[in-house]
N, C-alpha and C positions, 0 to 999 in steps of 0.2 A: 310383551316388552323383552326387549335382547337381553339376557342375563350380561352381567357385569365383572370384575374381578371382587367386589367387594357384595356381590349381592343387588337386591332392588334399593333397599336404604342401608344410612349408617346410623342405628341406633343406641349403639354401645361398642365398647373394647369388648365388655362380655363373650361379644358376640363374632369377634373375629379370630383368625386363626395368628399368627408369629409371621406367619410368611403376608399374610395380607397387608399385616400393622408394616413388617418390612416395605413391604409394596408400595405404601402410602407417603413414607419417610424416605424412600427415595426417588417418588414421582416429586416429592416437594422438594426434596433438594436441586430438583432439577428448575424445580418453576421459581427458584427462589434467582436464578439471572435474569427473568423478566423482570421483576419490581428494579433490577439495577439499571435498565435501558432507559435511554432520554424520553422515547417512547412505548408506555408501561403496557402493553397492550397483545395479545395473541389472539388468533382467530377459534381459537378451538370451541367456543359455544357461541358460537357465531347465530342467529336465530332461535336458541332457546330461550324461555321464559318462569324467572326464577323468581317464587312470590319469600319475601322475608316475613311469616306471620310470627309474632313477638306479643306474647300475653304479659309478659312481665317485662319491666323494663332492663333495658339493659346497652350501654354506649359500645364498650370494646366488642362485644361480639359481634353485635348488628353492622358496626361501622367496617369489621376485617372482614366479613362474610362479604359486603357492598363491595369494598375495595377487590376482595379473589374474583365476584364474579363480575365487574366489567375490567379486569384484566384479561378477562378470557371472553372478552366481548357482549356476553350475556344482556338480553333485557332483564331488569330488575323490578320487583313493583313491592314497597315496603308499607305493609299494612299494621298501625299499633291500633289496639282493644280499643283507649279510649277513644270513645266519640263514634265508635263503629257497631255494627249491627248485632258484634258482641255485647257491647253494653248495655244492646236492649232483648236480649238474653236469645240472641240466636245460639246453636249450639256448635260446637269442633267442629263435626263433621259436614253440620249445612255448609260453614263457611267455608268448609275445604272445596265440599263438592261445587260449589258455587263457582270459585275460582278454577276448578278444575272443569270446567263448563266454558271457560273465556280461555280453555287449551294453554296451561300451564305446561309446562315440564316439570318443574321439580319445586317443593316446598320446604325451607329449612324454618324449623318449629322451637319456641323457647317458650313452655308450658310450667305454671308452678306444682304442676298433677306430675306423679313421678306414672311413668307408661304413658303419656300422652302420646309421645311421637311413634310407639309405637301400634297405637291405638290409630291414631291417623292412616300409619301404611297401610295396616290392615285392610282401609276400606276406601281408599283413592291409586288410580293407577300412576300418579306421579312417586318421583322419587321424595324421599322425604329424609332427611336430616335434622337429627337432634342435637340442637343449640345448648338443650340444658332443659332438664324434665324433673322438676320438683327436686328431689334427695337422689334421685337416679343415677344419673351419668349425665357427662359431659365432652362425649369424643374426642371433640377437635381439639380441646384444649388440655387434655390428655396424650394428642399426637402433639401437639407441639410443646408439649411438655418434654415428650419421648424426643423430639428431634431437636431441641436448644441441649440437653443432655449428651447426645449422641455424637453433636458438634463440638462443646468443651471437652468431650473425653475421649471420643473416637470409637465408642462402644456403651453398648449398654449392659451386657451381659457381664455378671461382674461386680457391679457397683452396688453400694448400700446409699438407699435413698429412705433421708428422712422423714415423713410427710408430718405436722407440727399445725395443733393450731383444733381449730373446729371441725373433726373428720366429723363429728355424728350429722351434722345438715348441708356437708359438701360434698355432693355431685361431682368435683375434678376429681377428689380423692377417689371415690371409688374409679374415676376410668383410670387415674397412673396405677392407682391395685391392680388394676386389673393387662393395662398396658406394661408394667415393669416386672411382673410375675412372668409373662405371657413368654418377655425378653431374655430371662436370666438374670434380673435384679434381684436382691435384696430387700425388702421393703419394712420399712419400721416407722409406729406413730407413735403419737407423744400430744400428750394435751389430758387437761382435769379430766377427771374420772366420768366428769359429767359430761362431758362433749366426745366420747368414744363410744362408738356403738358395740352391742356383741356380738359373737360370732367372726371375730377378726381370725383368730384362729383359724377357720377354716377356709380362708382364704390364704393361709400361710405369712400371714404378718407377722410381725414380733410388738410387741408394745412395750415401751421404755417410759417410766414415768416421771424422769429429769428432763430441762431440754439442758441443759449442761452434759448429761450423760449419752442424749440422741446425738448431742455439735460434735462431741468423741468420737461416736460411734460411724460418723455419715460422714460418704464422701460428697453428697449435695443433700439440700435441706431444700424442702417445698413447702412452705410458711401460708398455713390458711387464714384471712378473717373470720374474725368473730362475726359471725351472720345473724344481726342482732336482729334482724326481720323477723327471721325464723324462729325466734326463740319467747318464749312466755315469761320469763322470769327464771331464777332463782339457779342459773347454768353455771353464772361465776358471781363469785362477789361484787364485784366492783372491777373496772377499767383500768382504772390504776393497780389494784391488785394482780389483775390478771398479765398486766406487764412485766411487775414484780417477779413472778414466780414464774410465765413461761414465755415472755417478750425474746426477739433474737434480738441483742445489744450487741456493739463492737468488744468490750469486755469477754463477751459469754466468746465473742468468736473466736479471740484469740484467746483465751483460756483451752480450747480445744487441741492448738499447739500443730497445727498446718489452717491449710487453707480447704475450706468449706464451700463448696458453690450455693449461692443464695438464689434461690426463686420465687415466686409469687405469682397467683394467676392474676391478680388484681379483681377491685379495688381493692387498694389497701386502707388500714385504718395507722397509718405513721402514728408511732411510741403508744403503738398498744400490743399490736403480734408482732411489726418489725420496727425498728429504730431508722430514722434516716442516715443515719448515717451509715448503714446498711444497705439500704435499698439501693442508697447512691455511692456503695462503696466498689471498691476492685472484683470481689469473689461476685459482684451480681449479677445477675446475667436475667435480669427483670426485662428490658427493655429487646435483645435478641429474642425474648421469647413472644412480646408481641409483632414483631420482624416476621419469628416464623409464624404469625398462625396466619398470614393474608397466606403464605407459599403452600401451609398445612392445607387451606380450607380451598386453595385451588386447585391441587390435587385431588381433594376428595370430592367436589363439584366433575370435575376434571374425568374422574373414571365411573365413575355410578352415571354419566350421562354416556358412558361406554366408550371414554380415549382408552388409545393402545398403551397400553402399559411400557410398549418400548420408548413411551417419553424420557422415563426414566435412564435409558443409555446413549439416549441422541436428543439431548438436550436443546441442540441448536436447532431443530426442525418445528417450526410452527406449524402442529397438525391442528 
């Protein structure tokens, strides 16, 4: 297989270098004038074959992954566990090789196994893309974390970003750690003692245990759900408490005495981590971030299936 700008897969931020994450963020800015055309469409994966396999459920990612690759012409073929050869306990990798057998080109994976996806590369010669792998990471939404950021500020390098809410069972969090470190951010969490993992430290974060003292301290806040899936019991008290003490309210925002930029990967749990009238207020910028991730996740389909990166400076050429 032709090596790529980003490698055979996108497995993690981890795993890329400042100039790549750059690469990615402004191939997408570039692809973000296709979604504005009457007709939303380029040829550039004109003939490949792109399987969406999705173990766990999940609407916004599946549906922006669908949307980037038939913007870029892509056959698509969306396979979910239930009712599939998984749930009569075939394993990962038959089902990969299998498909990769009916001449795939590329697999994007949303696995509740943290390494899944990249357990998959390991042993299929398609490209593979992680969707979201247990507690692991979660790329794309990490780059379009990076690139909604990048567009209200004009920079990334610089800025103190709060990250708020459930880091210890959230997969974004570690990729913007790992994405806004990478960049020149600041990065600092915030959430009960019980929903922070350890060793933050040596990722270079800072931990604030106000979120009145994070709203001071940040010039954008990335606000997690409680992922009450993942949770056993006994993380917080109660729901209502937990809004109490670390919910972002309009109150807390203007307590902080400027303006805040509001984010969220979604779903949200409204008047438990964020208030509506937040979400849907002026500092938000919720809705631009699902904007960029069709433009994120078409750039990164986009170059691991080996586009010239010169998309990026000559926008108007559908290669």
């Amino acid at each position: 297989m032709t090596p790529t700008p980003l490698g055979k897969d996108l497995l993690g931020l981890e795993e890329l270098s400042a100039d790549q994450i750059r690469l990615v963020l402004d191939t997408a800015e570039a692809f973000k004038e296709v979604s504005e055309r009457p007709i939303k469409k380029v040829p550039a994966l004109r003939g490949k074959t792109i399987v969406n396999l999705f173990f766990e459920a999940s609407t916004r990612t599946r549906i922006s992954f669908e949307f980037a690759e038939k913007r870029l012409s892509a056959d698509t073929v969306n396979v979910a566990t239930q009712g599939s050869s998984v749930a009569k306990g075939e394993t990962l990798v038959d089902t990969a090789r299998n498909l990769e057998a009916m001449r795939i080109d590329m697999v994007v994976i949303r696995h509740p196994a943290s390494g899944a996806a990249k357990f998959l590369g390991e042993r299929i010669r398609s490209n593979v893309i992680n969707a979201g792998d247990g507690k692991h990471e979660h790329p794309t939404q990490g780059l379009l974390d990076l690139l909604t950021l990048r567009d209200r500020f004009g920079r990334i390098e610089g800025l103190k970003v709060a990250i708020c809410g459930d880091v210890l069972h959230s997969r974004v969090a570690r990729s913007n750690i790992w994405g806004l470190t990478k960049l020149g951010a600041e990065v600092a969490v915030c959430g009960p003692a019980s929903l922070l993992p350890t060793g933050l430290d040596r990722l270079g974060v800072r931990v604030i245990r106000r979120i009145d003292e994070a709203l001071q301290w940040a010039d954008a806040v990335n606000i997690l759900r409680l992922q009450l899936e993942r949770m056993e019991g006994g993380f917080v008290p109660s729901l209502r408490e937990y809004n109490r003490i670390f919910g972002v309210t309009r109150e807390r925002l203007a307590r902080a005495g400027r303006e805040v930029v509001v984010m969220h990967p979604g779903p949200m749990n409204r008047g438990v981590e964020i208030d509506s009238d937040v979400a849907d207020g002026p500092a938000s910028v919720i809705l631009p971030q699902v904007t960029n991730g069709v433009a994120v996740r078409m750039a990164v389909l986009y170059l691991l299936a080996g586009g010239s990166p010169d998309w990026a400076t000559h926008p108007a050429e559908d290669r």
